[in-house]
PyMOL Python script that loads the backbone (N, CA, C, O; Angstrom):
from pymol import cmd

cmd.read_pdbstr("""\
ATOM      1  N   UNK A   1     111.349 101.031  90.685  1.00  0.00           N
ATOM      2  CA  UNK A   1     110.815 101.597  89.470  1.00  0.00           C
ATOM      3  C   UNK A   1     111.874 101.486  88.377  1.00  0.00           C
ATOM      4  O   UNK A   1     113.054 101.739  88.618  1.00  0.00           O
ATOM      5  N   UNK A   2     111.489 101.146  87.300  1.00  0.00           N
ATOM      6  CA  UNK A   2     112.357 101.175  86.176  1.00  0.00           C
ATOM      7  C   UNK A   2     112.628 102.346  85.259  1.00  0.00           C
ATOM      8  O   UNK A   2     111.719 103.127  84.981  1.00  0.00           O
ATOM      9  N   UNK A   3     113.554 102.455  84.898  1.00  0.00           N
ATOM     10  CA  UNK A   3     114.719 103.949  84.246  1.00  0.00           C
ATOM     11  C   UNK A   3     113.533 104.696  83.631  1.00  0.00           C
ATOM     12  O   UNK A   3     113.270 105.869  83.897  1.00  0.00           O
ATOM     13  N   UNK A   4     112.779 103.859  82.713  1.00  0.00           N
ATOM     14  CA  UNK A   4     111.774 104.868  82.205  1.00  0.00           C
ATOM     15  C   UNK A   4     111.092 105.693  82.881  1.00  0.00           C
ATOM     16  O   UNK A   4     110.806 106.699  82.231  1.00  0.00           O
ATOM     17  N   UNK A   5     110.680 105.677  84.021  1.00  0.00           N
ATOM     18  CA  UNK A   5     109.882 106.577  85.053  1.00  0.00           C
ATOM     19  C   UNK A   5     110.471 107.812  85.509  1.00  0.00           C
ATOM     20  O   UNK A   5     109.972 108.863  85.913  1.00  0.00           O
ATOM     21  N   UNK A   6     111.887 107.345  85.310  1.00  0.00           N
ATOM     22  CA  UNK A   6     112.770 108.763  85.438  1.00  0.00           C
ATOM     23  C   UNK A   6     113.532 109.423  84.372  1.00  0.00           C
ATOM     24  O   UNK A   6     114.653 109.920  84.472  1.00  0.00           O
ATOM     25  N   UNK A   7     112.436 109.335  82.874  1.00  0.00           N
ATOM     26  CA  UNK A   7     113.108 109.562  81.774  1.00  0.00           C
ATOM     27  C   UNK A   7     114.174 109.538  81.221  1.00  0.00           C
ATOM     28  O   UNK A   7     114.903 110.400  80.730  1.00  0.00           O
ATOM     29  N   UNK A   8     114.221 108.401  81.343  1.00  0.00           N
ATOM     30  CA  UNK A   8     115.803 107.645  81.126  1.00  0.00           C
ATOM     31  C   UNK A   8     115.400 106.686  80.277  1.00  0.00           C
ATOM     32  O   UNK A   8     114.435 105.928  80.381  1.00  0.00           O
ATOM     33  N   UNK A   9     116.502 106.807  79.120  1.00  0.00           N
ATOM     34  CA  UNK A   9     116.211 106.082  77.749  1.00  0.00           C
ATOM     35  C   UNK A   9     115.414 104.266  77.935  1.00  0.00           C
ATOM     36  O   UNK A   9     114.309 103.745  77.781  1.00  0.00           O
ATOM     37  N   UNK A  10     117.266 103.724  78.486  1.00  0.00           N
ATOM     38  CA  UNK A  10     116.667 102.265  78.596  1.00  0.00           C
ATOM     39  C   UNK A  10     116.233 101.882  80.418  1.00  0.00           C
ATOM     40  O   UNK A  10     116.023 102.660  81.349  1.00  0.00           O
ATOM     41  N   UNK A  11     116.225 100.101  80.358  1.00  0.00           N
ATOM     42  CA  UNK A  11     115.431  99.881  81.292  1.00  0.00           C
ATOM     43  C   UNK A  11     116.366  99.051  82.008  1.00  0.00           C
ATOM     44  O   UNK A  11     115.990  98.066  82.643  1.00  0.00           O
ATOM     45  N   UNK A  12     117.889  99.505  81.911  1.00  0.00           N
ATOM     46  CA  UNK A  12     118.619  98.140  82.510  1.00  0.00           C
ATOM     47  C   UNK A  12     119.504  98.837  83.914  1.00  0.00           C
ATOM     48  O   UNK A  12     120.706  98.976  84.142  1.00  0.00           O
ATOM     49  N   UNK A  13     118.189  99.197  84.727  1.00  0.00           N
ATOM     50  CA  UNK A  13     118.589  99.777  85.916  1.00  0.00           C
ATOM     51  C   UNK A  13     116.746  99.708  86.878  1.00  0.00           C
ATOM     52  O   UNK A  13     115.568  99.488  86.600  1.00  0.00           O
ATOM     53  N   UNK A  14     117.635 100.075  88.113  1.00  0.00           N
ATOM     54  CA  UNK A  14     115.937 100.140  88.450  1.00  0.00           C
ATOM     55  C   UNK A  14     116.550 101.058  89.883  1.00  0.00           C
ATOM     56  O   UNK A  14     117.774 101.014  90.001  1.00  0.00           O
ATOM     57  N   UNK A  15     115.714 101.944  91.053  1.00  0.00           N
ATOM     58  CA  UNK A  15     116.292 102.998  91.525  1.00  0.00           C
ATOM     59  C   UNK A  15     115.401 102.664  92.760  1.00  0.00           C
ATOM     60  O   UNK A  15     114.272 102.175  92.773  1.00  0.00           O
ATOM     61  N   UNK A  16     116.140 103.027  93.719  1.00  0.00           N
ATOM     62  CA  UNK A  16     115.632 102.692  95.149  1.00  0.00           C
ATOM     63  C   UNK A  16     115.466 103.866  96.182  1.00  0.00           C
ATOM     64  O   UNK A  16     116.572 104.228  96.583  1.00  0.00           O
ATOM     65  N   UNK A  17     114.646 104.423  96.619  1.00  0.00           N
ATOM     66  CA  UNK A  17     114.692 105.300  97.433  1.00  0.00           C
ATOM     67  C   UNK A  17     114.196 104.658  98.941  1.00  0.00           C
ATOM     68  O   UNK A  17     113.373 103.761  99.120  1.00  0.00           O
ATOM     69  N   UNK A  18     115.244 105.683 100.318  1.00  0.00           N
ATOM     70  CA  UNK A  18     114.587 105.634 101.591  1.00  0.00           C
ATOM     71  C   UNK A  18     114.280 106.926 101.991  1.00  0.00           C
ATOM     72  O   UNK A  18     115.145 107.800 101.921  1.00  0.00           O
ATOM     73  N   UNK A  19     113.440 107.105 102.300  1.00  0.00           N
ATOM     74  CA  UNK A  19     112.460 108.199 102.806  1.00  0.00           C
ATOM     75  C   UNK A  19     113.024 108.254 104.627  1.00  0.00           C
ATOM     76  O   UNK A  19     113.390 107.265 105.263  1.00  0.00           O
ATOM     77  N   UNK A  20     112.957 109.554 105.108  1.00  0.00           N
ATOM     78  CA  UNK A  20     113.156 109.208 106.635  1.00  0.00           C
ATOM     79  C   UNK A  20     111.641 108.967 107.040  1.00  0.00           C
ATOM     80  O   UNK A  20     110.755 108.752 106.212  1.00  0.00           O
ATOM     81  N   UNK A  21     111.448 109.028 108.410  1.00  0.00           N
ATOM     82  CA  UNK A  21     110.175 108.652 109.139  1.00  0.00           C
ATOM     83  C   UNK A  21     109.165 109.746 108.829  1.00  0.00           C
ATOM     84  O   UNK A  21     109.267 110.808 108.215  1.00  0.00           O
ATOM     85  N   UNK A  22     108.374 109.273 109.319  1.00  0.00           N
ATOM     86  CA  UNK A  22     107.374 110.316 109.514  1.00  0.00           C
ATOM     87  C   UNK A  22     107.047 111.490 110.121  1.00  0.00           C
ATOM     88  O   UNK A  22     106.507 112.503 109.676  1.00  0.00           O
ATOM     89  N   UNK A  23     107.580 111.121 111.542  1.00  0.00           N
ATOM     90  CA  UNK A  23     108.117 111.789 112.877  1.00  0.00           C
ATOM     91  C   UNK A  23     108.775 113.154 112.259  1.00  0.00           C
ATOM     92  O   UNK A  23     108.389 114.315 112.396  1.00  0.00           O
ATOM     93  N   UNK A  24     110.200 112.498 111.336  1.00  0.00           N
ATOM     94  CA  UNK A  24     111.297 113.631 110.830  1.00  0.00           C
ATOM     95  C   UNK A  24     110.515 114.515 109.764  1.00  0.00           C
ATOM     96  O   UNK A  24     110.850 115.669 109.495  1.00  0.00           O
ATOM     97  N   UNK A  25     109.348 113.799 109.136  1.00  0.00           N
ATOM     98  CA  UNK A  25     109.163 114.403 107.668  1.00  0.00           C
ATOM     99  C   UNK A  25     107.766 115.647 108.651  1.00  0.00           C
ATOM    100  O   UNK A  25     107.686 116.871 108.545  1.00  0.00           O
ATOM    101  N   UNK A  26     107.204 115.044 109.202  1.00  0.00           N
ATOM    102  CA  UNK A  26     106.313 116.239 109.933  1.00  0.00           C
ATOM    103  C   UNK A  26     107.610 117.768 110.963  1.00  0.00           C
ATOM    104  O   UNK A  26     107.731 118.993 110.985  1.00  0.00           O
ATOM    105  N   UNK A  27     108.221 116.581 111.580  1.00  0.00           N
ATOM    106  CA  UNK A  27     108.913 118.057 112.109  1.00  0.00           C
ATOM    107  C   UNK A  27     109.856 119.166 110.640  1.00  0.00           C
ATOM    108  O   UNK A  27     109.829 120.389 110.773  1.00  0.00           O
ATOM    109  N   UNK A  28     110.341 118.754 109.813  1.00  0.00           N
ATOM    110  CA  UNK A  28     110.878 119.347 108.327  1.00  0.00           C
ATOM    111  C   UNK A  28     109.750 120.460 108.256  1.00  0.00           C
ATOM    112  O   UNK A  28     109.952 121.671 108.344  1.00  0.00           O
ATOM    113  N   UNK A  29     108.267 119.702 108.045  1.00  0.00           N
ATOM    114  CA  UNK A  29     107.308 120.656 107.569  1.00  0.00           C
ATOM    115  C   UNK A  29     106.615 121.868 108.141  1.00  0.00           C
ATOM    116  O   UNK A  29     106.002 122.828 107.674  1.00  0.00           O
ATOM    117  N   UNK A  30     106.992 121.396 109.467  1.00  0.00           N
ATOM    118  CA  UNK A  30     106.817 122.909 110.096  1.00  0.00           C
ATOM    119  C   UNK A  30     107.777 123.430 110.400  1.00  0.00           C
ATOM    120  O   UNK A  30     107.439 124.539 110.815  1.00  0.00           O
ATOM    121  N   UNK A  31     109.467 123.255 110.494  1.00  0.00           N
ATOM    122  CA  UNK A  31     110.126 124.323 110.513  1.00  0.00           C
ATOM    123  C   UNK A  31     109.688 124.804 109.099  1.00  0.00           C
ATOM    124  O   UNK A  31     109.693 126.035 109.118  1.00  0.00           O
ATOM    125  N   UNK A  32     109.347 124.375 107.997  1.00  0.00           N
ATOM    126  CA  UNK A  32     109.402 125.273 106.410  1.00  0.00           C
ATOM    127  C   UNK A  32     108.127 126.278 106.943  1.00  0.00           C
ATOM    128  O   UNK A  32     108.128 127.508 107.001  1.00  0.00           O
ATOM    129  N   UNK A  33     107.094 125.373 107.294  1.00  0.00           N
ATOM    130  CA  UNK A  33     106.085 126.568 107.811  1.00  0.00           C
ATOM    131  C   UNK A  33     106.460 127.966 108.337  1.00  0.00           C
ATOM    132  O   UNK A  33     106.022 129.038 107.919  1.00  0.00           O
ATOM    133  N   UNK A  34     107.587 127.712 109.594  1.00  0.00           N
ATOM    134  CA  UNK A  34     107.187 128.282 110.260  1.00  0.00           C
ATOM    135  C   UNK A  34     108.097 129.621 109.604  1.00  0.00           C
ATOM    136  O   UNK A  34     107.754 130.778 109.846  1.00  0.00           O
ATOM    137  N   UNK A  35     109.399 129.264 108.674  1.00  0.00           N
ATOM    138  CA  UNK A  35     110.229 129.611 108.759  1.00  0.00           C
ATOM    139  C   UNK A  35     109.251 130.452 107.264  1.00  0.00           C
ATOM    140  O   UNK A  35     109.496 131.658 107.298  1.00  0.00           O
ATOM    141  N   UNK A  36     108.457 130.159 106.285  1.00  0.00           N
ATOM    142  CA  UNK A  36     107.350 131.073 105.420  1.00  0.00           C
ATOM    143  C   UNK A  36     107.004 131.790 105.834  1.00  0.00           C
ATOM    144  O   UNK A  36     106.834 132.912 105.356  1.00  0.00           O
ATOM    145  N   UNK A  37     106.683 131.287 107.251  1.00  0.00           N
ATOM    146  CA  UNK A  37     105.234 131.945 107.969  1.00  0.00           C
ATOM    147  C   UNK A  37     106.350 133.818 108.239  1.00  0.00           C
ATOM    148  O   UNK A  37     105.700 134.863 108.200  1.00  0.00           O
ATOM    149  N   UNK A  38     107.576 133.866 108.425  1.00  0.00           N
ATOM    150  CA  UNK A  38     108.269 134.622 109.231  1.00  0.00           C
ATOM    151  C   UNK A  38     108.741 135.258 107.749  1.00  0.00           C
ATOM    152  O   UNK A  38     108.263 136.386 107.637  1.00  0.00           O
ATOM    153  N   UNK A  39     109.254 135.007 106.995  1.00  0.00           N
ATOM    154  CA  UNK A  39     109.421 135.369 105.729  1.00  0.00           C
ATOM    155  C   UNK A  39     108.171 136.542 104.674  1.00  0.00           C
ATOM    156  O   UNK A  39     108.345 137.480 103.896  1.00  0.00           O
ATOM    157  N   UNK A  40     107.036 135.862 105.185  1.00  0.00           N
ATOM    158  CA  UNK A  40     106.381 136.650 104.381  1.00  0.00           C
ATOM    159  C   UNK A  40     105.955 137.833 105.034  1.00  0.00           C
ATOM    160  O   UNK A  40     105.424 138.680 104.316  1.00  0.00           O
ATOM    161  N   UNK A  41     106.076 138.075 106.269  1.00  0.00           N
ATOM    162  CA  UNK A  41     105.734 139.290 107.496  1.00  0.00           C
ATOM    163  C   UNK A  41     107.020 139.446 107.666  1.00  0.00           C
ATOM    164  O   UNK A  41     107.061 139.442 108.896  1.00  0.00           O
ATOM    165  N   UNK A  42     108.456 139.626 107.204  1.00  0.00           N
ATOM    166  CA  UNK A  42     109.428 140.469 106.474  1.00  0.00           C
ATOM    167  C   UNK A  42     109.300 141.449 105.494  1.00  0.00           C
ATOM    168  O   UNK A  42     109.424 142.670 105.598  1.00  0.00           O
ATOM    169  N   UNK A  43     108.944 140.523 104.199  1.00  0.00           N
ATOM    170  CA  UNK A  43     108.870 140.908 103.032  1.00  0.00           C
ATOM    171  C   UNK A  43     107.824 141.293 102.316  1.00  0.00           C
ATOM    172  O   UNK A  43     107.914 141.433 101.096  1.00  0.00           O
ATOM    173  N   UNK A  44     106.351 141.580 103.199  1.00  0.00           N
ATOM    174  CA  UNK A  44     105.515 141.779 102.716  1.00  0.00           C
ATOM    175  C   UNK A  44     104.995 143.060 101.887  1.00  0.00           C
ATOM    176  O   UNK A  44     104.784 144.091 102.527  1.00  0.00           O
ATOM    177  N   UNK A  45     104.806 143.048 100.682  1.00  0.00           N
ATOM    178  CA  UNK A  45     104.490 144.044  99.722  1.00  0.00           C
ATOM    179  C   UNK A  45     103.515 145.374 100.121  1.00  0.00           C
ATOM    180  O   UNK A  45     103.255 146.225  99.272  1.00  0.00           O
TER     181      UNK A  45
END
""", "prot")
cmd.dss("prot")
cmd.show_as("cartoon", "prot")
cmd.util.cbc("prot")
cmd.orient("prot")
């Protein structure tokens, strides 16, 4: 993608991202789950 997409003036760059797997990005999302899930039955109002 070019600089502009990342609101960046000019265009004499371009930006590369690696993402991990899928595998890693599903297990991430349920520790955040799980770790909400435990947070809000702490702190609940």
């Amino acid at each position: 993608m070019q600089g502009t997409g990342f609101n960046w003036p000019t265009t004499d760059h371009f930006r590369i991202v690696f993402l991990p797997n899928t595998d890693d990005l599903t297990e991430a999302l349920m520790r955040i789950e799980r770790f909400l899930g435990h947070y809000r039955k702490r702190h609940a109002v």
